[in-house]
C-alpha positions in Angstrom: 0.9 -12.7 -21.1 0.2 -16.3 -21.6 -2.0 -19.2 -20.0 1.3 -20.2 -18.6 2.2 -17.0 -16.9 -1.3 -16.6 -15.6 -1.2 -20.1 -14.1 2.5 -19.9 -12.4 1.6 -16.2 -10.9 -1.8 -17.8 -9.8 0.2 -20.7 -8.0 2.1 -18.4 -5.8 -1.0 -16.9 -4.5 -1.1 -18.4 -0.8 -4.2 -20.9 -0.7 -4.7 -20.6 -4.4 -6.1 -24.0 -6.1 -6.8 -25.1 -9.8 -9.9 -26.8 -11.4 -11.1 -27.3 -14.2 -15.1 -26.6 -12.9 -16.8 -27.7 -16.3 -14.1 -29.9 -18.4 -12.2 -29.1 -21.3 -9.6 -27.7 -20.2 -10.6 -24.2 -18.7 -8.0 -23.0 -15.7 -10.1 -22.2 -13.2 -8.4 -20.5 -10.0 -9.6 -20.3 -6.5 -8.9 -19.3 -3.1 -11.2 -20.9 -0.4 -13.3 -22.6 -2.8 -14.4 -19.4 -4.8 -13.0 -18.4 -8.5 -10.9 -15.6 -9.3 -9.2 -16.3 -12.1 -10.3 -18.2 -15.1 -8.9 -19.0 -18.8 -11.3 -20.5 -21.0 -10.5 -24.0 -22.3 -11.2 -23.4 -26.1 -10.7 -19.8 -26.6 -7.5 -18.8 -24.9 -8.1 -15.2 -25.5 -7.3 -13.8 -22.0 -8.3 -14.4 -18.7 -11.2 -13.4 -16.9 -10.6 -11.4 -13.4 -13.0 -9.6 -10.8 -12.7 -6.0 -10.1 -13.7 -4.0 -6.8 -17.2 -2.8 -8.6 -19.1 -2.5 -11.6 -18.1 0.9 -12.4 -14.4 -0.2 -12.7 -15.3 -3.0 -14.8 -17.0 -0.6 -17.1 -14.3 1.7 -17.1 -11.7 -0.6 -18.1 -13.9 -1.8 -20.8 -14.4 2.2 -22.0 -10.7 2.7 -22.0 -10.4 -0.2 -24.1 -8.3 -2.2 -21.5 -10.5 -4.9 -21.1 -13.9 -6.9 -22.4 -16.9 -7.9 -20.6 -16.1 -11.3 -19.4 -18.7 -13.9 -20.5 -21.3 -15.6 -18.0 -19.6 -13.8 -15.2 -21.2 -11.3 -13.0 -20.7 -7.2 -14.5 -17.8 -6.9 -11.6 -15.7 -9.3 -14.0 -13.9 -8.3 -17.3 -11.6 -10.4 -19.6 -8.2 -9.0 -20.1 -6.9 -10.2 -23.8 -3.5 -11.5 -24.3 -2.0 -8.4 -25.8 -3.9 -5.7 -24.6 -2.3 -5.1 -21.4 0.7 -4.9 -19.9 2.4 -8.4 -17.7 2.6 -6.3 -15.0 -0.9 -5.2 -15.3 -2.0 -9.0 -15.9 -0.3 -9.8 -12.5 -1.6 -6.8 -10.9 -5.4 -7.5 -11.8 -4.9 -10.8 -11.1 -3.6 -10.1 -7.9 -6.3 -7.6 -6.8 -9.1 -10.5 -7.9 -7.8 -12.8 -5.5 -7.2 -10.6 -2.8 -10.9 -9.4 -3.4 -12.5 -12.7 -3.3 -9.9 -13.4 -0.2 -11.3 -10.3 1.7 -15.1 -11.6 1.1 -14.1 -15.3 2.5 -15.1 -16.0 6.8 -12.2 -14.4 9.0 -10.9 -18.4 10.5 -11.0 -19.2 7.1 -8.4 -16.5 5.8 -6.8 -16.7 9.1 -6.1 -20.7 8.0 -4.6 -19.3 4.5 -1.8 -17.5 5.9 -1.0 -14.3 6.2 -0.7 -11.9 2.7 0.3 -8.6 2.6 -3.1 -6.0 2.1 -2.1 -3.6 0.0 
């Protein structure tokens, strides 16, 4: 997986939007204003993702399948290029934004379209 693959799965993602929040080139995803996706600008060593809890986040990071993601709350990890599968990368990606979709107000999901809940 690649900063281009995580940007061109992130961009199918209905309502998802890019920044770049600080400068220097991070890619910052969001969906209703709030990140859940981000590659840093100057280390391109994976990119960072939000899991359903703390506890999963710890266990990835136990089996090895992920690091703790930097400046981000304990629910994030940072998944290296290389570690993981591309499936898994889309997957994970995929669950963050459908995590931070869940949390956003119901008229404001309802404006993003619909996206399947599985």
């Amino acid at each position: 997986m690649t900063r281009a693959l995580v940007n061109a799965h992130a961009a199918t993602l209905p309502g998802a939007t890019h920044s770049d929040p600080w400068g220097g080139g991070h890619d910052a995803w969001k969906v209703g204003g709030k990140m859940f996706a981000v590659v840093g600008a100057v280390e391109d060593h994976g990119v960072a993702v939000k899991c359903d809890s703390v506890e999963t986040a710890s266990l990835l990071i136990e089996m090895g399948r992920a690091l703790k993601a930097p400046y981000f709350h304990a629910s994030w990890v940072r998944l290296p290029w290389g570690i993981v599968t591309e499936e898994e990368f889309r997957e994970r990606i995929t669950t963050s934004y459908r995590l931070i979709r869940a949390s956003l107000p119901k008229k404001l999901q309802a404006a993003l379209g619909t996206f399947p809940t599985v």
